[in-house]
ChimeraX commands (.cxc) that place a marker at each C-alpha (Angstrom):
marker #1 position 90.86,3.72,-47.46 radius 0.5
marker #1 position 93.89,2.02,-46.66 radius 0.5
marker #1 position 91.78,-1.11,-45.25 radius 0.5
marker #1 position 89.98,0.99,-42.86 radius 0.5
marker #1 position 86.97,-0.74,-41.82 radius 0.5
marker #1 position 83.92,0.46,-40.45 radius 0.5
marker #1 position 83.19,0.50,-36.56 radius 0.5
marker #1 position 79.37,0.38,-34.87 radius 0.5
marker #1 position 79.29,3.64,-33.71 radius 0.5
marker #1 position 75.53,2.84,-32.35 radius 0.5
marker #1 position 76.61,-0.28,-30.78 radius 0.5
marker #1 position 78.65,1.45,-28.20 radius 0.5
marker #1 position 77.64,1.31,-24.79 radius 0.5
marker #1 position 77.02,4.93,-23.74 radius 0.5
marker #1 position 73.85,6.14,-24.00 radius 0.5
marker #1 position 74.14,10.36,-24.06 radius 0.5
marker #1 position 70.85,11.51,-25.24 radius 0.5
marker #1 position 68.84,10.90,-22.24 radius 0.5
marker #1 position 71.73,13.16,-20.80 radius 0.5
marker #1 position 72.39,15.65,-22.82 radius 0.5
marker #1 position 69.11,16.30,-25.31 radius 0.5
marker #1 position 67.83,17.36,-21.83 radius 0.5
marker #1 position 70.07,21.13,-22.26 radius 0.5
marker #1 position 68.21,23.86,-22.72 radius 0.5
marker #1 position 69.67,27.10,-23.24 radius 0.5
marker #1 position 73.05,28.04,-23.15 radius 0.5
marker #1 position 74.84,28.67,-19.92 radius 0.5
marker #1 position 77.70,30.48,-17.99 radius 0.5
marker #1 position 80.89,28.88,-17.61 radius 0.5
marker #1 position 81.26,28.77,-13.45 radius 0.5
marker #1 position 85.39,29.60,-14.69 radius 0.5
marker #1 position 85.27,31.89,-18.12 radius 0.5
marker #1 position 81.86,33.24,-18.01 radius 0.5
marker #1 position 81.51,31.42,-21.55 radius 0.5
marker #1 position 77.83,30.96,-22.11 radius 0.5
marker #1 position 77.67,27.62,-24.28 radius 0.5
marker #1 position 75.26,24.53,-23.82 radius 0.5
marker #1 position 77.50,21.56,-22.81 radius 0.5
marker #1 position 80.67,22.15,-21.72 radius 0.5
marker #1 position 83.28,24.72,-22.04 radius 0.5
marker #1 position 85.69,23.56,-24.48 radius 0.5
marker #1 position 88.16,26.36,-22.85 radius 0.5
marker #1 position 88.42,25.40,-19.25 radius 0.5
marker #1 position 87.37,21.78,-20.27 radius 0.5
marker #1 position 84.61,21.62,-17.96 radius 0.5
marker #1 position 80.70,20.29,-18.14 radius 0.5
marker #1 position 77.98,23.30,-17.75 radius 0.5
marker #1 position 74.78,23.78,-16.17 radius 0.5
marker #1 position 73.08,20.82,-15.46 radius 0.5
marker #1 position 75.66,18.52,-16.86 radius 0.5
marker #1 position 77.90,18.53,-13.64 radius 0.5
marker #1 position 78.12,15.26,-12.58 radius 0.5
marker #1 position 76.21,13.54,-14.94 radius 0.5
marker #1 position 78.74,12.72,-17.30 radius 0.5
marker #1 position 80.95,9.47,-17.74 radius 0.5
marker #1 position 83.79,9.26,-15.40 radius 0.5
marker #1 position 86.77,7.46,-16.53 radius 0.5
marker #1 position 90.32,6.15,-15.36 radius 0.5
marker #1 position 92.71,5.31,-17.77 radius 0.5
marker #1 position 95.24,2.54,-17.64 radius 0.5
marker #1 position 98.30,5.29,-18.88 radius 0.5
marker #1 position 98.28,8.90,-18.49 radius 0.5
marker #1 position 96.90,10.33,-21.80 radius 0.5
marker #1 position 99.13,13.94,-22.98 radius 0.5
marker #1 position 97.03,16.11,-25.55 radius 0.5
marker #1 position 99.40,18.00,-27.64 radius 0.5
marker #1 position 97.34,20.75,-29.30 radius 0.5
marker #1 position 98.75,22.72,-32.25 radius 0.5
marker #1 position 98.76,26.69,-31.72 radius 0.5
marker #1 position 96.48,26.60,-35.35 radius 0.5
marker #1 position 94.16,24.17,-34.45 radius 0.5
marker #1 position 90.53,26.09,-32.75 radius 0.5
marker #1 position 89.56,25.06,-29.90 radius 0.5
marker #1 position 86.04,25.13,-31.07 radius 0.5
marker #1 position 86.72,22.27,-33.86 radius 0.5
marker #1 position 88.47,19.92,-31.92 radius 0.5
marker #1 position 86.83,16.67,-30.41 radius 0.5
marker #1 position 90.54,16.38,-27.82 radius 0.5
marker #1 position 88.34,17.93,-24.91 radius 0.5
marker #1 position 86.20,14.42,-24.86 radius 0.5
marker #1 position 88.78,13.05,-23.75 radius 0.5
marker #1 position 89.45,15.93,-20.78 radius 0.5
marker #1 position 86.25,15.94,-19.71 radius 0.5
marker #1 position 85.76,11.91,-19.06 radius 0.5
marker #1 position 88.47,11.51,-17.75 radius 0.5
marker #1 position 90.01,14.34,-16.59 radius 0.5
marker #1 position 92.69,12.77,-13.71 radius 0.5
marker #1 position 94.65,10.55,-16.49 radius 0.5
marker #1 position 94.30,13.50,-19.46 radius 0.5
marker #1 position 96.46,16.69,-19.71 radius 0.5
marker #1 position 95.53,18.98,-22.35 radius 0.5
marker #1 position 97.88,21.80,-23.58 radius 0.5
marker #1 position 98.64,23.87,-25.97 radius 0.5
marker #1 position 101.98,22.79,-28.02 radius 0.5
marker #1 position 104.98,24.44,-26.79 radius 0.5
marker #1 position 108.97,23.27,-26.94 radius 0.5
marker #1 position 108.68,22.87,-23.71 radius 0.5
marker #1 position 105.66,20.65,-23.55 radius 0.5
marker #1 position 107.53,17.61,-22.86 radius 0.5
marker #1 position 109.85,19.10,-20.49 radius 0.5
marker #1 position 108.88,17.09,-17.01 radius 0.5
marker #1 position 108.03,13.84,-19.28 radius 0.5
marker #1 position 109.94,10.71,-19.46 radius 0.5
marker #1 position 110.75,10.26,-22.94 radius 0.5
marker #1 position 111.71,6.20,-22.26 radius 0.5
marker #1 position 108.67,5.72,-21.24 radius 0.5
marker #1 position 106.34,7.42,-23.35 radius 0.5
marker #1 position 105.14,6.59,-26.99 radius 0.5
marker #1 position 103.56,8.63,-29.48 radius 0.5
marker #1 position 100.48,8.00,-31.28 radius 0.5
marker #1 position 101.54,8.97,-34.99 radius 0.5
marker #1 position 101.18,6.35,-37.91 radius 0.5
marker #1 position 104.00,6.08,-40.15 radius 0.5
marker #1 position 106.42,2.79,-41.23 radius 0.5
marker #1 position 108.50,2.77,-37.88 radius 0.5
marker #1 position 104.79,2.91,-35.78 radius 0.5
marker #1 position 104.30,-0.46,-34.39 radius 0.5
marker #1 position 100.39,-1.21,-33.36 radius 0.5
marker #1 position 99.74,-0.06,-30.05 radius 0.5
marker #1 position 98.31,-4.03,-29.40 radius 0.5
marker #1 position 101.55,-5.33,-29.66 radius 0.5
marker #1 position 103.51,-3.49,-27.37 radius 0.5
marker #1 position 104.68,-4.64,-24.32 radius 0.5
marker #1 position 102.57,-2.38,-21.46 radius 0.5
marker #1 position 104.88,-2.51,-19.37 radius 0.5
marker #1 position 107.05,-0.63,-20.99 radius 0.5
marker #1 position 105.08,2.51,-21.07 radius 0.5
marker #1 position 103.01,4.73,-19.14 radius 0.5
marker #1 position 102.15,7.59,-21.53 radius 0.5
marker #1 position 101.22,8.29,-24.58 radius 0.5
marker #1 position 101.30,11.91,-27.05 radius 0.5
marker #1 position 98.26,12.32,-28.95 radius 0.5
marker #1 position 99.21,15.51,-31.53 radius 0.5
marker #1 position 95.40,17.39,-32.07 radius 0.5
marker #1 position 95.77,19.60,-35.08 radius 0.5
marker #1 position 95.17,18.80,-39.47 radius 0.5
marker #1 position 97.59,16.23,-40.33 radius 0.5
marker #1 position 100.05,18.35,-42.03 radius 0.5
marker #1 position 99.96,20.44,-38.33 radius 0.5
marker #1 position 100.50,17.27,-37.16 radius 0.5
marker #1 position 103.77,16.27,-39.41 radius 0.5
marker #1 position 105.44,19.74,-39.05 radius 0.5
marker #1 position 105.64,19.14,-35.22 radius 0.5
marker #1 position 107.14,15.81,-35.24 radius 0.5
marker #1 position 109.49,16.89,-38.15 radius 0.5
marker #1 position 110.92,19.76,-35.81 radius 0.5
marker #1 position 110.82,18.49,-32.46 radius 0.5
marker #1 position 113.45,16.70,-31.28 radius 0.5
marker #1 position 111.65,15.60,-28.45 radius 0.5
marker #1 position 108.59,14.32,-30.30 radius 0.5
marker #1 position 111.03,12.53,-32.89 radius 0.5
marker #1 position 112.82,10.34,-30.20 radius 0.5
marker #1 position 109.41,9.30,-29.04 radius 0.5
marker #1 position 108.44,5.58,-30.00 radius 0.5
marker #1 position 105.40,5.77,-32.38 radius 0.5
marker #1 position 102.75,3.58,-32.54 radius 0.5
marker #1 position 99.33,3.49,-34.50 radius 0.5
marker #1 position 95.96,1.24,-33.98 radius 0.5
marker #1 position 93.98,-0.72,-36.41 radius 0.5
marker #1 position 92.42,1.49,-39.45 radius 0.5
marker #1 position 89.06,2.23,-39.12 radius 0.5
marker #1 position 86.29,4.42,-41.07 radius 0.5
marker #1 position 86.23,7.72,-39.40 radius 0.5
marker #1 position 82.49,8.82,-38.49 radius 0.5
marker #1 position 83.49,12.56,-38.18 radius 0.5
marker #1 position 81.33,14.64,-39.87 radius 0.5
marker #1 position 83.80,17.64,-40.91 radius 0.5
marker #1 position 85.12,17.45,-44.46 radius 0.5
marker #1 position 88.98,16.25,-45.09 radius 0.5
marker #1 position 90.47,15.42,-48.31 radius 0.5
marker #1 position 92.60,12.86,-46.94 radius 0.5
marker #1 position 91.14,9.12,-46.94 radius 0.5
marker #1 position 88.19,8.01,-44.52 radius 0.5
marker #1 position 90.97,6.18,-41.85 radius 0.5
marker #1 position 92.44,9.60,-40.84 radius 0.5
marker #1 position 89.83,9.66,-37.54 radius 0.5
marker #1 position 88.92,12.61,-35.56 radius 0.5
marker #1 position 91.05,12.73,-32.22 radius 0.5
marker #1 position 88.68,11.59,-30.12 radius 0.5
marker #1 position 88.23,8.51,-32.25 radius 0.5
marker #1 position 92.07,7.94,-32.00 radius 0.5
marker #1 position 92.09,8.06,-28.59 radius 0.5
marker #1 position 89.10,5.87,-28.08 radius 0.5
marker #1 position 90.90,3.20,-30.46 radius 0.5
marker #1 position 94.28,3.43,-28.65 radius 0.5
marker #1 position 92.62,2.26,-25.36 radius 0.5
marker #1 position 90.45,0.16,-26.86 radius 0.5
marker #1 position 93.13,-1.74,-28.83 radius 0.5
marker #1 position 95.08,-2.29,-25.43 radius 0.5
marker #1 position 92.95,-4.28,-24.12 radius 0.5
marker #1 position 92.46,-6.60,-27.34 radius 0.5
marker #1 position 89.84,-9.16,-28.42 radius 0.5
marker #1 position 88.76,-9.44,-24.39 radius 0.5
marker #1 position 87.64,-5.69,-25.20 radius 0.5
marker #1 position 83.91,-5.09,-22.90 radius 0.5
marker #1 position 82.76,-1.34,-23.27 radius 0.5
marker #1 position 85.74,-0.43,-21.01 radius 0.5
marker #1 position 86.07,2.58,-22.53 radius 0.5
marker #1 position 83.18,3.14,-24.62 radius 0.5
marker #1 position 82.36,6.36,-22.47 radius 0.5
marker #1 position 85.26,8.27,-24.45 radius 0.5
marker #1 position 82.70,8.71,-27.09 radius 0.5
marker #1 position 80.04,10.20,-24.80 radius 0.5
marker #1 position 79.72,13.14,-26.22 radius 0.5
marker #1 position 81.09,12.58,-29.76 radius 0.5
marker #1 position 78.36,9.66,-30.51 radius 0.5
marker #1 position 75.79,12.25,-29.53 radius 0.5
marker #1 position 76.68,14.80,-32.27 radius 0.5
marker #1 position 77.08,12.07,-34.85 radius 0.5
marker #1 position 73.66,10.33,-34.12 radius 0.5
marker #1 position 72.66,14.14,-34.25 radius 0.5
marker #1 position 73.49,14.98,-37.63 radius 0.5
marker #1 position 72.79,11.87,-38.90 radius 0.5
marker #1 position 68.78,11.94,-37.91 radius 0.5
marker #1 position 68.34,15.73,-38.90 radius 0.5
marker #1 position 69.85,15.02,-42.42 radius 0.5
marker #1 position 68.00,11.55,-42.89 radius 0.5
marker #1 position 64.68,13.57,-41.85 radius 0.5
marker #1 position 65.28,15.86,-44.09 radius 0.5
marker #1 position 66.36,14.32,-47.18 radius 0.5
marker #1 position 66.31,17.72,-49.50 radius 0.5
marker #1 position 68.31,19.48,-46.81 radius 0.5
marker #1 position 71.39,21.16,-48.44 radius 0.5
marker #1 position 75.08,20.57,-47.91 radius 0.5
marker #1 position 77.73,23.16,-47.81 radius 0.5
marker #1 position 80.16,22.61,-51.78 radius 0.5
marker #1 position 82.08,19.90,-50.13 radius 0.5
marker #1 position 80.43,17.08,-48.63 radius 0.5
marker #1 position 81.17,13.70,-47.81 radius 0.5
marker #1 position 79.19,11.07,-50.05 radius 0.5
marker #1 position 77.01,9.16,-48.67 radius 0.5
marker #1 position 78.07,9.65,-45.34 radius 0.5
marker #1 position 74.44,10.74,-44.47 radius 0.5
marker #1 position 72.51,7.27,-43.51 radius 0.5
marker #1 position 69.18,8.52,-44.93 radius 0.5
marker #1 position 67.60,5.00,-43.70 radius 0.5
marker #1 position 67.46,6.20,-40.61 radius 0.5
marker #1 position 64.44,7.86,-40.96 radius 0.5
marker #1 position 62.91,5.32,-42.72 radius 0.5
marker #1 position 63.59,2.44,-40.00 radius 0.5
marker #1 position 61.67,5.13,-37.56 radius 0.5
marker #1 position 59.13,5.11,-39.74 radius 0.5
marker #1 position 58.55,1.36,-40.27 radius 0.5
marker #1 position 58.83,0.79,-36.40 radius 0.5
marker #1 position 55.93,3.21,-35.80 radius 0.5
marker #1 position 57.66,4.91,-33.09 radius 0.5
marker #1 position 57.63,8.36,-35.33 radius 0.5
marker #1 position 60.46,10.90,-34.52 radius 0.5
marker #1 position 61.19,12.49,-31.61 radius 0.5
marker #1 position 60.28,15.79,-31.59 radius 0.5
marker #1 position 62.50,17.98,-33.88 radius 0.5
marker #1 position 64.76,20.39,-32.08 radius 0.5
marker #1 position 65.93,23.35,-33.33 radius 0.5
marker #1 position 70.15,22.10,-34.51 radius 0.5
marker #1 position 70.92,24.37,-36.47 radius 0.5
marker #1 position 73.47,26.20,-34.69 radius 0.5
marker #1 position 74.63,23.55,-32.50 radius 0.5
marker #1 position 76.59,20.83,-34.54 radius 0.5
marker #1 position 80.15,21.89,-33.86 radius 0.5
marker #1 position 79.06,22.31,-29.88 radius 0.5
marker #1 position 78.24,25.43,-29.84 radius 0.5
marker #1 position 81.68,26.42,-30.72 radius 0.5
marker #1 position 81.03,29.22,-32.93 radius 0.5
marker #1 position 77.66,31.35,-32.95 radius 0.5
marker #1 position 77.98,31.79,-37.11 radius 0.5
marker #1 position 78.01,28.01,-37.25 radius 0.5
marker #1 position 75.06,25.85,-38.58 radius 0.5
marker #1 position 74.43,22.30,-39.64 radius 0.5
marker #1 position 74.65,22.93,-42.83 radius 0.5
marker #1 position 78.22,23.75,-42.48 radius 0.5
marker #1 position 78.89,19.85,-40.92 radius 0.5
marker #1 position 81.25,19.07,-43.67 radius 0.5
marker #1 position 83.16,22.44,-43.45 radius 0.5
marker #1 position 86.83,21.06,-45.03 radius 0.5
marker #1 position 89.32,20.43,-42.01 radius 0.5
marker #1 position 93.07,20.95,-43.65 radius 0.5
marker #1 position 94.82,17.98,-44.51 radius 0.5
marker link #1:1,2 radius 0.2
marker link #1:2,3 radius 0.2
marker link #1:3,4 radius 0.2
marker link #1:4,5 radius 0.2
marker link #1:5,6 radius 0.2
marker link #1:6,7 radius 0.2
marker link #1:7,8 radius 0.2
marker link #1:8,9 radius 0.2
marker link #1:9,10 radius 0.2
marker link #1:10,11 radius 0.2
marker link #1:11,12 radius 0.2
marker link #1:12,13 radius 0.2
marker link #1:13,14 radius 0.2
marker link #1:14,15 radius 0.2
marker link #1:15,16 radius 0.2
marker link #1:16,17 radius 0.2
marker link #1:17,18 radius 0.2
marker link #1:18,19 radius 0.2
marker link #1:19,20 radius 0.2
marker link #1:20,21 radius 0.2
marker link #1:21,22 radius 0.2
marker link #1:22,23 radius 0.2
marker link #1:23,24 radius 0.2
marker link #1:24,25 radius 0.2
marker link #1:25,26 radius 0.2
marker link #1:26,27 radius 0.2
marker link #1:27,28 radius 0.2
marker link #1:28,29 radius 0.2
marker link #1:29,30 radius 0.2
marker link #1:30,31 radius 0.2
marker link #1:31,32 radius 0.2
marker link #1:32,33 radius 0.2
marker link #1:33,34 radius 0.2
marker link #1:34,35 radius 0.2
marker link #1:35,36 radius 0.2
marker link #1:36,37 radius 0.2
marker link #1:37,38 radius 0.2
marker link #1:38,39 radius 0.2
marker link #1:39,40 radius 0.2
marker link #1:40,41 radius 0.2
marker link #1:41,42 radius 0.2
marker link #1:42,43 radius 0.2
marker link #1:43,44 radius 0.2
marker link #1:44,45 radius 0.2
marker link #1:45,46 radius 0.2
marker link #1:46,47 radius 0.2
marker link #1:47,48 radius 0.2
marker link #1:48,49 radius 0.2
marker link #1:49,50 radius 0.2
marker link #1:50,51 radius 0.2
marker link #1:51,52 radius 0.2
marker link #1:52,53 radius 0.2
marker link #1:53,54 radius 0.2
marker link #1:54,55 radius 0.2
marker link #1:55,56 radius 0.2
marker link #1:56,57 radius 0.2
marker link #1:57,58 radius 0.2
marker link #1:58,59 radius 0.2
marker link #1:59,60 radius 0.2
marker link #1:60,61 radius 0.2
marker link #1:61,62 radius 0.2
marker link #1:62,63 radius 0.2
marker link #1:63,64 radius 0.2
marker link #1:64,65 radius 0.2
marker link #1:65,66 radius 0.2
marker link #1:66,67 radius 0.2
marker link #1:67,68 radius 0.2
marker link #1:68,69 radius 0.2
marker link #1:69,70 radius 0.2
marker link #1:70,71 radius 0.2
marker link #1:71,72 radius 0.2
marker link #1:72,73 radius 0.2
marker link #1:73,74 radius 0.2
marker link #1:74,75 radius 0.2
marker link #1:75,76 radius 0.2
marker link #1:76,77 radius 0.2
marker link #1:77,78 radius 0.2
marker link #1:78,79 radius 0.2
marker link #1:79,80 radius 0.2
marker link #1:80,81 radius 0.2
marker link #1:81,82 radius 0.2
marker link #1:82,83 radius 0.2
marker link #1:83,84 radius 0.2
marker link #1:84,85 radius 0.2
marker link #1:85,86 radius 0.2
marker link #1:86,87 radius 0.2
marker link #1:87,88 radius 0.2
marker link #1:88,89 radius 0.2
marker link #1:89,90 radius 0.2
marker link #1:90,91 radius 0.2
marker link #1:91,92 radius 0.2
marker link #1:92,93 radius 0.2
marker link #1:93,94 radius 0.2
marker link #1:94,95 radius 0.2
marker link #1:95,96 radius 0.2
marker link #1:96,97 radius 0.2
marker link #1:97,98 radius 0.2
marker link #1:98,99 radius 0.2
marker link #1:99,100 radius 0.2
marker link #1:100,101 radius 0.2
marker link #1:101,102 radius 0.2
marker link #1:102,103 radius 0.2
marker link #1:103,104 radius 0.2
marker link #1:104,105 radius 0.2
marker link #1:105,106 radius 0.2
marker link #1:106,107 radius 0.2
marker link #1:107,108 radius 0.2
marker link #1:108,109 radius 0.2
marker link #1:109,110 radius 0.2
marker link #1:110,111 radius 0.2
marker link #1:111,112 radius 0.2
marker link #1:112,113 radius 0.2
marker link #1:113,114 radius 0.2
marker link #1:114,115 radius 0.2
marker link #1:115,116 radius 0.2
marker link #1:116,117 radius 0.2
marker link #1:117,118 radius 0.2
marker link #1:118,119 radius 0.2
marker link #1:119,120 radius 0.2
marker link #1:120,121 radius 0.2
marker link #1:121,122 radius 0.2
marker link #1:122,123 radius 0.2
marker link #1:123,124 radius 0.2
marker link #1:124,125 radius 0.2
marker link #1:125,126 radius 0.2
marker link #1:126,127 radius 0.2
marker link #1:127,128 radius 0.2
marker link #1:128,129 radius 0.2
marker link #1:129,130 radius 0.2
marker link #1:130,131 radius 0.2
marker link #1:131,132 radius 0.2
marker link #1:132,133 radius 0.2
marker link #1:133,134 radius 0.2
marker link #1:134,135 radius 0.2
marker link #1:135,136 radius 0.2
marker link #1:136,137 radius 0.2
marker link #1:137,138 radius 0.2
marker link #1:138,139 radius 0.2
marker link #1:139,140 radius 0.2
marker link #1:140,141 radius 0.2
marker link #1:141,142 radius 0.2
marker link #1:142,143 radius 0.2
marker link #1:143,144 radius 0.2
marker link #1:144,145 radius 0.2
marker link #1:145,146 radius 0.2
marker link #1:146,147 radius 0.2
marker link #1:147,148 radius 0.2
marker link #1:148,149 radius 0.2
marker link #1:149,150 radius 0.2
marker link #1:150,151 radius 0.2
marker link #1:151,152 radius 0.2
marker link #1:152,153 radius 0.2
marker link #1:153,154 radius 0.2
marker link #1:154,155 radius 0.2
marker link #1:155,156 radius 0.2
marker link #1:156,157 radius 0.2
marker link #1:157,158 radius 0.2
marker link #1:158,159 radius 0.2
marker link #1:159,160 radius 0.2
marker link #1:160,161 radius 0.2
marker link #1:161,162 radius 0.2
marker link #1:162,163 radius 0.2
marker link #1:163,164 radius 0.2
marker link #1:164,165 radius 0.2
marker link #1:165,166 radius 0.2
marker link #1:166,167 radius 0.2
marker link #1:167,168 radius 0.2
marker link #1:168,169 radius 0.2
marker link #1:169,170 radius 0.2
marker link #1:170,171 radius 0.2
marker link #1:171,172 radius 0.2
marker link #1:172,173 radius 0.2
marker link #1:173,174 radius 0.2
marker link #1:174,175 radius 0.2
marker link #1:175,176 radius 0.2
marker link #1:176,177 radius 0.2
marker link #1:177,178 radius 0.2
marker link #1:178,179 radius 0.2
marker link #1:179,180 radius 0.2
marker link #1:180,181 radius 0.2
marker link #1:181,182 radius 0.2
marker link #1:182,183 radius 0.2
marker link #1:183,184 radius 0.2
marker link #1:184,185 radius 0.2
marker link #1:185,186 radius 0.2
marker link #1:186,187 radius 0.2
marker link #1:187,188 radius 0.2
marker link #1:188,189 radius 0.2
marker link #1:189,190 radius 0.2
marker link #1:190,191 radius 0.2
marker link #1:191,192 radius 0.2
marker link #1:192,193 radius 0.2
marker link #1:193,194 radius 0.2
marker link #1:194,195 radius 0.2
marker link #1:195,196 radius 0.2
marker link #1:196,197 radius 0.2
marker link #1:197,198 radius 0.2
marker link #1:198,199 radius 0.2
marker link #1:199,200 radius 0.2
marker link #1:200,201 radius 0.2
marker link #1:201,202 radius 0.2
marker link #1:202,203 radius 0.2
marker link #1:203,204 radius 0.2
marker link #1:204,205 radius 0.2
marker link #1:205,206 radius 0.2
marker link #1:206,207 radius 0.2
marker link #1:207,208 radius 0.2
marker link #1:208,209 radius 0.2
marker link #1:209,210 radius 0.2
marker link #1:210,211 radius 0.2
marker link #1:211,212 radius 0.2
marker link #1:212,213 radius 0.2
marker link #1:213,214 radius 0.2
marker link #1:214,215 radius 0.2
marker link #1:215,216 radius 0.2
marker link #1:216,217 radius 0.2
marker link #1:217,218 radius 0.2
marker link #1:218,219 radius 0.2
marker link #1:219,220 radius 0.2
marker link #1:220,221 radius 0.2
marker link #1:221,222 radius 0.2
marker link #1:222,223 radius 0.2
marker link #1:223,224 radius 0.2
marker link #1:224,225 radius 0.2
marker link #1:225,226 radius 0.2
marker link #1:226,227 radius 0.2
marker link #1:227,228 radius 0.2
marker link #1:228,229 radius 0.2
marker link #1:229,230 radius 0.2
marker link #1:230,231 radius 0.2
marker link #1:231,232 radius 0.2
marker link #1:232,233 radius 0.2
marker link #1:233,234 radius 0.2
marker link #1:234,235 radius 0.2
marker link #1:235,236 radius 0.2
marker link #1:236,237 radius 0.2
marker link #1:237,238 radius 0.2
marker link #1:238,239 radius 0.2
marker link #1:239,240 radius 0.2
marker link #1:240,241 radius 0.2
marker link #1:241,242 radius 0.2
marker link #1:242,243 radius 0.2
marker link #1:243,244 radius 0.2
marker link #1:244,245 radius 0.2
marker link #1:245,246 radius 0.2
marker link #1:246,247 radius 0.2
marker link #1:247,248 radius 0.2
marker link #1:248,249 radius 0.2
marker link #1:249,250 radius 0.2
marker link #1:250,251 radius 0.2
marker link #1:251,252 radius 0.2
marker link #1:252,253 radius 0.2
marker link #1:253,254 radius 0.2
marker link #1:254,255 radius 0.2
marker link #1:255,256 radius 0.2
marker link #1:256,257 radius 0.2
marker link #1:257,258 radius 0.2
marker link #1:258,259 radius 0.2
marker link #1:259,260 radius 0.2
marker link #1:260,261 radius 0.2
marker link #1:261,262 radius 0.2
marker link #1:262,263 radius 0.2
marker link #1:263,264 radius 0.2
marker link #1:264,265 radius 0.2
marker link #1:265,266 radius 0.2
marker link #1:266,267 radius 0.2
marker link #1:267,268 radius 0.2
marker link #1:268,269 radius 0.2
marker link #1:269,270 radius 0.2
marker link #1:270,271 radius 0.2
marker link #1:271,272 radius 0.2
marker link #1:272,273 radius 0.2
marker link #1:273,274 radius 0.2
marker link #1:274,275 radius 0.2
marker link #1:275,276 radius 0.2
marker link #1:276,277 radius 0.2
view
């Protein structure tokens, strides 16, 4: 795992589910029309009775969200970041142009590699943006590799970590979901004084994983999809529930809302769908 180590994905101090298992059905986007149950992952915007309930974040550097034209919307955890904190994040589509009114001297690139320094030992002052690149790694490569923009960019990576995302890649457990890097590359800023500062990047994306996690462990002969993860399933969950007498909460009805309600034909069981290295 190329000394990834695990992060406490419980330990981090947002609390969702007394936000969000409170949805009910789906909803109209107030913008698209879109009927989904959290948030619009097109216009980037909370639903229903989400609005203004949500974590609200500034962040210390402007945060630019290069999406690949391949990558669906509906798979990628980049609109956390948009909707938490939506007045430092700018979300687009990749074009040539996308770094057009950026300055490239002060900018840096979040892309590992042997010229990437860690984002904790750079000098903050000399930035003010960073490019986060949402797509399969190999996406991801093929748009540094051709643009010349991108290329000048000064890269820099964060610590390895275990990645708790629950859709399949062959690659090794520290290539995170984007979400996750994002989370880490503010997090790491701040360094060992790190205090929850950012913790509400995860809102939403600590939500789905505690989700998965206690239907599976519940449910120990439930099947996977041909690829799966191993052992990425904590099945004693269930059990601690169990020994603390507390029972389980009531079960709700998940099986078409892991990926966010991103697809209709999705279900649980495909969690650990393979993502494209």
């Amino acid at each position: 795992m190329g000394g990834a180590e695990a992060y406490d994905i419980d330990g981090l101090q947002v609390e969702p589910r007394a936000v969000l298992d409170g949805c009910g059905e789906r909803v109209a986007c107030g913008r698209c029309g879109k009927k989904v149950r959290y948030f619009c992952y097109v216009c980037c915007e909370p639903v229903g009775a989400l609005s203004g309930k949500i974590p609200q974040l500034r962040l210390p550097f402007k945060l630019d969200i290069l999406k690949h034209a391949g990558e669906l919307d509906g798979k990628s955890t980049a609109v956390h970041a948009k909707l938490i904190a939506p007045s430092d994040t700018r979300l687009t589509t990749y074009t040539e142009a996308s770094l057009a009114d950026v300055d490239l001297s002060r900018t840096l690139l979040l892309f590992p590699g042997p010229d990437a320094r860690d984002i904790s030992e750079v000098d903050r002052g000399s930035f003010d943006r960073v490019v986060v690149i949402d797509g399969t790694w190999r996406q991801a490569k093929g748009m540094v590799r051709l643009d010349a923009g991108l290329r000048t960019l000064r890269k820099v990576t964060v610590h390895p970590r275990k990645t708790r995302f629950w859709r399949y890649q062959s690659l090794d457990d520290s290539f995170m979901a984007t979400i996750e890097a994002i989370y880490f590359l503010y997090r790491d800023t701040v360094g060992p004084g790190y205090a929850g500062e950012y913790d509400g990047l995860m809102f939403f994306y600590k939500y789905f994983y505690q989700m998965i996690q206690s239907e599976y462990a519940a449910q120990p002969d439930r099947p996977f999809t041909w690829r799966q993860r191993e052992q990425y399933i904590d099945y004693g969950r269930a059990e601690e529930k169990k020994e603390g007498g507390a029972g389980r909460a009531p079960k709700r009805d998940t099986r078409a809302k892991v990926d966010y309600e991103f697809a209709d034909d999705l279900a649980l069981d495909a969690v650990f769908d393979e993502d494209a290295a």
